[in-house]
C-alpha positions in Angstrom: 38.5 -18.0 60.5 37.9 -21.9 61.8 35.2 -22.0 58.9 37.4 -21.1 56.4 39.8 -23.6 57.3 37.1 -25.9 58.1 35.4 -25.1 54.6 38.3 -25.6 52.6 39.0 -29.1 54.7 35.7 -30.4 53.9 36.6 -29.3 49.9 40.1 -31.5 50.5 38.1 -34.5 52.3 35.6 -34.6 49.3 38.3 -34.6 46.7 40.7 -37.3 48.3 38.0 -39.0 48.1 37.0 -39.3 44.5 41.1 -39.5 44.1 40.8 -43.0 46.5 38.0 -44.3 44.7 38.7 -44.3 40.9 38.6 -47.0 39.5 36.7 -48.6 41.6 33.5 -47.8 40.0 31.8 -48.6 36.4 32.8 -45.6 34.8 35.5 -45.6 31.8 38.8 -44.9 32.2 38.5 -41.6 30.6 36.0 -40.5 32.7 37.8 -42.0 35.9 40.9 -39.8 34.4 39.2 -36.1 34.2 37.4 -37.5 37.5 41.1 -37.6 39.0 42.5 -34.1 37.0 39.3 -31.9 38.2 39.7 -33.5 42.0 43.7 -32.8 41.7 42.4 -29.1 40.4 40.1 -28.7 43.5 42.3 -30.2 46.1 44.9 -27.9 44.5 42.7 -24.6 44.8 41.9 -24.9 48.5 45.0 -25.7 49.6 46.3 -22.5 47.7 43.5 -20.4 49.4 44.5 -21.7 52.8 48.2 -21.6 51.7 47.7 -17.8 51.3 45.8 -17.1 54.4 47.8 -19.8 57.0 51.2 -20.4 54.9 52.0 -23.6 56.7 49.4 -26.4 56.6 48.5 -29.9 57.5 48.9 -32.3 54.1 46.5 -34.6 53.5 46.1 -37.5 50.6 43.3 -39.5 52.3 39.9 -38.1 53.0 39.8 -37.1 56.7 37.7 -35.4 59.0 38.5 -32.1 60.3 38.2 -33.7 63.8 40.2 -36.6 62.6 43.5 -37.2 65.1 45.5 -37.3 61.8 44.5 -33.6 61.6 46.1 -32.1 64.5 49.6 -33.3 63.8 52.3 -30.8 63.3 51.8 -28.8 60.0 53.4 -29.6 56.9 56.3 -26.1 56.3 54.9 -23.5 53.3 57.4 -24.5 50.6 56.2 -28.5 51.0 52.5 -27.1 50.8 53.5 -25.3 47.8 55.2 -27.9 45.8 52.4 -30.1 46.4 49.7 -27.9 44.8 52.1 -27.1 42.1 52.8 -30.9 41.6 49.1 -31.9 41.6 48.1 -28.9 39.5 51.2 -30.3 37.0 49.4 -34.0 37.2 45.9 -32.7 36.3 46.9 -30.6 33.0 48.1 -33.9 32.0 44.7 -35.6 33.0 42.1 -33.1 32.3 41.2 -32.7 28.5 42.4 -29.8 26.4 39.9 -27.1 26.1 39.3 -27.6 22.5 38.7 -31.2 22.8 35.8 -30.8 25.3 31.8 -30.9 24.2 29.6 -28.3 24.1 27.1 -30.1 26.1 31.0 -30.4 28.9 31.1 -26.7 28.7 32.4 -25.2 31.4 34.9 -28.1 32.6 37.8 -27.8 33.8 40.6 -28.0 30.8 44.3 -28.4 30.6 44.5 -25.4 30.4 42.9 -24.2 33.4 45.0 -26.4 35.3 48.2 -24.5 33.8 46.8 -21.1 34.0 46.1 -22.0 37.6 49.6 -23.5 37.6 51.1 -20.4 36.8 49.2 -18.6 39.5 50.2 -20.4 41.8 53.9 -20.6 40.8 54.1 -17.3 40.1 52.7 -15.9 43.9 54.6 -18.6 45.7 57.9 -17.3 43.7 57.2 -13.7 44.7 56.6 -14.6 48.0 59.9 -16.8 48.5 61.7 -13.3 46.7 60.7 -10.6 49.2 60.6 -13.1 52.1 64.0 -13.8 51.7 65.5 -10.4 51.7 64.7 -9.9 48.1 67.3 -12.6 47.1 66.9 -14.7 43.9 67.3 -18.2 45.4 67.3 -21.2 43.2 63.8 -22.1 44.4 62.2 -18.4 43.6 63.8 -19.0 39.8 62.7 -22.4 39.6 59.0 -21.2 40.6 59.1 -18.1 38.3 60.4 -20.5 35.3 57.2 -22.8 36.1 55.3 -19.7 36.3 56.5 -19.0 32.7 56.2 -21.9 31.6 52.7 -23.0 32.6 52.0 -19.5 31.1 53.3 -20.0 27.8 51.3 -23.9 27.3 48.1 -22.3 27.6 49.1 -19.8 24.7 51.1 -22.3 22.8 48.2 -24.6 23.1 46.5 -22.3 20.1 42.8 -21.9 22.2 43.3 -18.6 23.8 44.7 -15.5 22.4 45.4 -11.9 24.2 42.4 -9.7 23.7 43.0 -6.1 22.3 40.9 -4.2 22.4 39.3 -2.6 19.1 40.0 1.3 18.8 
């Protein structure tokens, strides 16, 4: 169990780190952009694995060690941990490239619309959670989440590069 959390940590640490340092080297803007949306995306991921195994969690913008005194503070409550994957997984659909835009020699990056699939994921588990965790009630929060959930859904269809599959009979 410590590696996981320790894995996951290290994952965070490298990707507040490429967040802290953009711009600060010779690539383009555009580079330094998707640079940010695919670190945003990553941070976002493993604090959404941890998030499902620990609910509250230790939030972290600046790349720290897991040994770091920073790190042992009280942990940050589940619904602040949730809203800030959800917020950076909002910021890096807006950074990251649509899916038809990217190269075929990119194939394989991360797209906008990975971000709001993942987005919808996330929103969608978190808003089930809040549901049958509070008695089964519909509180403002659990719509608000399920309407992101929808929403994020609904881009990456709108966005015209995916389609449902059916199946040929």
């Amino acid at each position: 169990i410590k590696a996981y959390w320790s894995q996951n940590y290290a994952v965070i640490y490298q990707c507040n780190d490429v967040i802290e340092t953009i711009g600060k080297g010779n690539l383009t803007e555009e580079n330094d952009l998707r640079n940010k949306g695919e670190a945003l995306f990553f941070r976002a991921y493993c604090y959404f694995e941890l998030l499902q195994a620990y609910g509250d969690l230790i939030i972290t913008r600046t790349p720290l060690d897991i040994d770091s005194s920073e790190m042992q503070k009280a942990r940050n409550p589940r619904t602040e941990v949730a809203d800030f994957i959800i917020d950076d997984l909002k910021e890096a659909a807006k950074l990251l490239p649509v899916d038809k835009a990217i190269s075929s020699s990119d194939e394989g990056r991360l797209s906008c619309e990975a971000a709001l699939a993942f987005l919808s994921r996330v929103a969608l588990y978190e808003g089930t959670w809040e549901k049958f965790h509070n008695g089964g009630q519909n509180t403002e929060r659990t719509k608000d989440l399920l309407n992101t959930a929808a929403q994020a859904a609904h881009d990456v269809m709108a966005g015209g590069a995916f389609e449902l599959f059916a199946p040929q009979e």
